[in-house]
C-alpha angles and dihedrals in degrees: 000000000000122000104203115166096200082064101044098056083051096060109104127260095013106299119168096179105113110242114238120230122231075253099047085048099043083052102048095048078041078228124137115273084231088060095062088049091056093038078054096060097037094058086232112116130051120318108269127197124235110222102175110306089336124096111215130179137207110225090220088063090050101043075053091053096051087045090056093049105048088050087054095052089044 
């Protein structure tokens, strides 16, 4: 994951959390990037926010979304 700080005070209300990339999440879940685009339109995977014709992602939404999941399987 990159860690720019031009990027992060950018990041609305204040926010201070660094954004993943579709990359920095396919390799932290070690799943094909191919499987996040499909996830995406199939409205399955953590939400994912659209900033111009980027996807980003807030790790907090995606820890959410494990938590979810693991709650769901047990």
């Amino acid at each position: 994951m990159t860690n720019n700080p031009a990027t992060i005070s950018h990041l609305p209300f204040g926010d201070t959390e660094p954004l993943m990339t579709v990359e920095d999440l396919s390799a932290y879940l070690v799943i094909p990037v191919a499987t996040l685009y499909k996830w995406r339109t199939l409205g399955e995977g953590p939400r994912g926010i659209r900033i111009g014709r980027h996807i980003r992602y807030h790790r907090s939404e995606v820890q959410a979304w494990l938590a979810a999941r693991a709650e769901a399987v047990a």
